[in-house]
C-alpha positions, 0 to 999 in steps of 0.5 A: 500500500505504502508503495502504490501512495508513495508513488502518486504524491506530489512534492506537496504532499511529501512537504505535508507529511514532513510538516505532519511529523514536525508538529507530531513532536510539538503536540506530544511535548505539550501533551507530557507537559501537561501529564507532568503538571498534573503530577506537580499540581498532586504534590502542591495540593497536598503540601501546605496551603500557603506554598500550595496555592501559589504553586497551584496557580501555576501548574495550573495556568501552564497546563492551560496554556499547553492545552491550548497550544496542543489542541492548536496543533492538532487541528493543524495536524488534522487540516493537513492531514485530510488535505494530503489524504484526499489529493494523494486519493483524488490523484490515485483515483484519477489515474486509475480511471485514466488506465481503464479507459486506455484499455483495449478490448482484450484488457476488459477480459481481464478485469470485469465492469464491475469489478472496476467499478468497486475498485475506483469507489469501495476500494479507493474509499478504503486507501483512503480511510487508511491514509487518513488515519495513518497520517493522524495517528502513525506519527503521534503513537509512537512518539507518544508512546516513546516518550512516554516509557523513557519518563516512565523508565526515570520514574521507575520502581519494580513492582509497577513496571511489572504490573504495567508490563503485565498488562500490556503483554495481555493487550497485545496478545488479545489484539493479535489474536483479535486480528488473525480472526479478521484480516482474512476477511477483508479479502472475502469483503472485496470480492463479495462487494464485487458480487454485489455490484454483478448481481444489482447491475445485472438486473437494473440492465436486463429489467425488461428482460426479467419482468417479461419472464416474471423472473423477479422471485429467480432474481430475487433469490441470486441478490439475496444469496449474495446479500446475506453471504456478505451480511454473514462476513461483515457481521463476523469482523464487526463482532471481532472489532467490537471487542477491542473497544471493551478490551482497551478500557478494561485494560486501562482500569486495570492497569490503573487500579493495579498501580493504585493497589501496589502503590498503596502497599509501598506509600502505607508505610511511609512518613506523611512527607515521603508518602506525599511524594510517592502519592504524587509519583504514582500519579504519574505513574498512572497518567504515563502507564496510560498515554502508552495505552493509548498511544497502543488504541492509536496504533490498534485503530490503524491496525484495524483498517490497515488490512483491508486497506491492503487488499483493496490497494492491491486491487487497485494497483492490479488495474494501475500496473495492468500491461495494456495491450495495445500501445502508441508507438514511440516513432509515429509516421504520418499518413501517406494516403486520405480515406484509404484502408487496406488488409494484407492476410489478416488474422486475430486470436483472442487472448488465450486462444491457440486458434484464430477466431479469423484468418486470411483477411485481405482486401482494399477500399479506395477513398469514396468507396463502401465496403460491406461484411455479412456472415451469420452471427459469430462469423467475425464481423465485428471483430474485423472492423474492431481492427480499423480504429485499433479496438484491437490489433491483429495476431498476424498479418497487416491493417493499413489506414491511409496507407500506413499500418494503424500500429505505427501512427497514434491512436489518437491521430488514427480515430480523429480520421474515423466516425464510428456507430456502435452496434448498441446504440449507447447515449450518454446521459446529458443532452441531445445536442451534447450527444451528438457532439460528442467528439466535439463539444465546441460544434454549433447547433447548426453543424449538430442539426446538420448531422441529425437531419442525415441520420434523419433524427432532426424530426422526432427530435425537435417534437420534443419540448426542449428540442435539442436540449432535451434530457437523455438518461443513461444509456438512453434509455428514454429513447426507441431502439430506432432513435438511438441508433438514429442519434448514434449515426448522427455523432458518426458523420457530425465531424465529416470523417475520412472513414465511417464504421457501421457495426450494424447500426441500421439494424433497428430502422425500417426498409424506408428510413435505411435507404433515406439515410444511407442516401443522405449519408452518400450526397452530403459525405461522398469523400467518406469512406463508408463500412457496414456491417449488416444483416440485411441484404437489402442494406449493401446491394449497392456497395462497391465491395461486399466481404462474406464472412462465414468461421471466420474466414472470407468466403467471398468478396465482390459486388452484389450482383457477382456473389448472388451468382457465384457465391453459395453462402451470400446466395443462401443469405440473400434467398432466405431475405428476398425473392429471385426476382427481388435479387435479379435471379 
């Protein structure tokens, strides 16, 4: 843990610590001050009256003071201490949402939605509690305790020490025994918190599906099996930590009636003077034996919520550290070409895998041209086109964008060049025009109208009362299938891009609005780079390439009217759609 903090603070919050540390021994010098007044104050109440007020007045005052400026250094301490806290934290959790979104395709795999979800809340949440604490407490318990058995070592008589030692060593021990109980199970915490979030984002996301199948009491039961599986952890650490609390007390009463008792037989058979001045030593001794013992709860609370801190620190460097698989080069090139894109016998295999999930892919698009891919579900599609803004890299073989191999420009060059339509449309909560906007929030609303008529969204879009600025919940969705694909075509062509990508994003509009949009898409972008994937064969007749996918392996490529001809799979395709005479056959 201390490693993974240590490596995301600032000059500023090294100075902070340091500064921490510093006024540490300020606050623990007024803090003896005062336990050592306390014992003067003891001896000056039980010497004469004259003598003793005088002195009383003036034990008195300096422990005021010495209060005063401890509580001041405190707060100051404590100032500090949140500030460093939460900027070490704000930094951690800003590069750990920094790493998830570098993330390729293949490095989701690794880590699940959900799970990154805990570890960028829950488990920061958890660093941070230990961070806090340990910047509160770490500095003043030891140094506390430090100097508190060196005034404790000056003022030592036998028996005391050993009844303090007693004590102590009972301490520790049930602490000890307390923590091996515990530590373990912050670990099961963490990974059911996990199981939590599947389970509850599981069933908010597929809610229609699971009222459609009345699977509520199914759902229900999976939730509350977890739920309780959690509840049983949680109350088993809670019940264990609840006896430290108890535990401290009873060992702080017991160390102090234990000195007062051993006290009691040495002081019984002294004179009145030497009596009076052991009385006022043991006091000390009581007051020194129980800063220790505080300075003990000190260390026990960071002990208590180091743990589990730990483990969630791991979790988090595990995302951090992660190796991402695909990579900037350090030698970018620039491109030779404008809207081109070129595959020289391609193949992928997912990570894990000894068999190419496609292979053998090769063909090439001019600028202006659309390239189409069809296959049955499974057959590769998306895969392939995930290729092109480098959503994942090919295993062998050659992509090339422009002329240039997308591995030897920057991502970031690469995708300014693309416009890409998901298969699931997904909206971002905000506004329409927000939406549209999206790769550039500075676009007038004249250029975002311009993009919603092509993908012939302007329409339904400005029926609603607030046009433009209308509200979209996340995911969108407060909005049909057809509109969010609708609204997710528009935020492709709204930058005028070389290249456009359709995974399937016609796939929820009807014959009419299909052939208006990809109409419209042709005479406003016609230097645009065009490539879909659909299932509709009435979608890419009119393409200039047609690839046919079928395992993962190119079957066939051409135009529509030589594949219906020649090509056995796009013909069984195309006859289960349309009729031989809608074909040409």
């Amino acid at each position: 843990m201390f490693k993974l903090l240590f490596k995301n603070m600032k000059p500023k919050h090294w100075i902070a610590v340091v500064a921490i540390f510093i006024l540490t021994f300020a606050q623990v010098f007024f803090m003896m001050q005062i336990v050592a007044n306390i014992s003067l104050l003891t001896g000056a109440v039980q010497a004469s009256r004259e003598k003793g007020v005088a002195e009383i007045w003036q034990y008195g005052l300096t422990m005021v003071i010495c209060a005063i400026l401890m509580a001041a250094v405190e707060v100051i301490i404590r100032f500090v201490a949140s500030g460093t806290a939460s900027g070490t934290v704000t930094m951690l959790r800003q590069k750990l949402y920094e790493r998830a979104n570098e993330f390729a395709m293949s490095d989701f795999a690794s880590f699940s939605t959900e799970s990154l979800i805990t570890r960028t809340t829950n488990d920061i949440q958890n660093v941070h509690l230990a961070w806090l604490t340990f910047l509160k407490t770490a500095f003043v318990a030891p140094i506390t305790m430090v100097w508190s058995i060196i005034s404790l070592v000056q003022n030592a008589n036998a028996s005391l020490t050993i009844v303090t030692g007693i004590w102590l060593f009972i301490l520790v021990a049930a602490v000890a025994v307390l923590l091996l109980m515990v530590t373990p199970k912050f670990r099961i915490i963490q990974k059911l918190t996990d199981y939590l979030n599947v389970a509850s984002r599981e069933n908010l996301t597929g809610v229609r599906v699971v009222r459609a199948f009345n699977a509520e009491t199914y759902q229900e039961g999976k939730f509350e099996k977890v739920n309780q599986e959690y509840t049983k952890v949680q109350i088993f650490t809670g019940r264990v930590i609840s006896f430290f609390t108890p535990l401290v007390m009873m060992v702080m009463m017991g160390l102090s009636l234990s000195i007062l008792w051993a006290s009691a037989f040495v002081i019984n058979g002294l004179q009145p003077e030497a009596a009076n001045l052991a009385f006022s030593q043991t006091n000390a001794f009581v007051m020194l034996a129980s800063q220790i013992v505080m300075s003990f709860i000190l260390i026990v609370t960071l002990i208590v919520v180091w743990p589990r801190a730990s483990v969630s620190a791991k979790r988090i460097e595990e995302v951090i550290t992660h190796e991402v698989s695909i990579l900037d080069t350090d030698h970018p090139v620039e491109f030779k070409e404008k809207g081109t894109i070129e595959f020289k016998n391609v193949g992928f295999a997912y990570p894990g895998s000894d068999k190419e999930a496609v292979s053998g892919i090769s063909f090439k698009v001019k600028q202006g041209e659309v390239i189409a891919f069809i296959g049955a579900t499974g057959s590769g599609k998306t895969t392939i086109i995930n290729m092109i803004p480098r959503m994942a890299d090919c295993t062998s073989g050659e992509v090339l964008v422009d002329g240039v191999n997308v591995k030897d420009v920057l991502q970031k060059d690469l995708r300014d060049r693309i416009g890409y339509a998901p298969q699931r449309g997904f909206l971002f909560k905000g506004i329409i025009k927000d939406n549209i906007a999206f790769k550039n929030p500075d676009m007038t609303l004249a250029d975002v109208r311009w993009a919603a008529e092509i993908a012939d969204a302007d329409g339904f879009v400005m029926g609603k009362r607030n046009g433009y600025d209308s509200e979209v919940a996340q995911g969108g969705t407060n909005f049909s299938g057809g509109q969010k694909q609708r609204l997710c075509i528009a935020r492709a062509v709204a930058t005028k891009p070389e290249i456009l990508i359709f995974d399937d994003s016609f796939s929820a509009l009807d014959y009419r609005t299909d052939k208006i949009v990809r109409g419209r898409i042709a005479e406003k972008l016609p230097e645009a780079t065009r490539v879909i994937i659909a299932q509709r064969v009435g979608t890419i007749m009119d393409a200039d390439q047609i690839v046919v996918l079928d395992h993962g392996k190119m079957v066939g490529i051409g135009k529509h009217k030589d594949l219906i001809r020649n090509c056995p799979v796009y013909q069984e395709i195309a006859l289960s759609q349309l009729s031989k005479e809608e074909l040409g056959l």
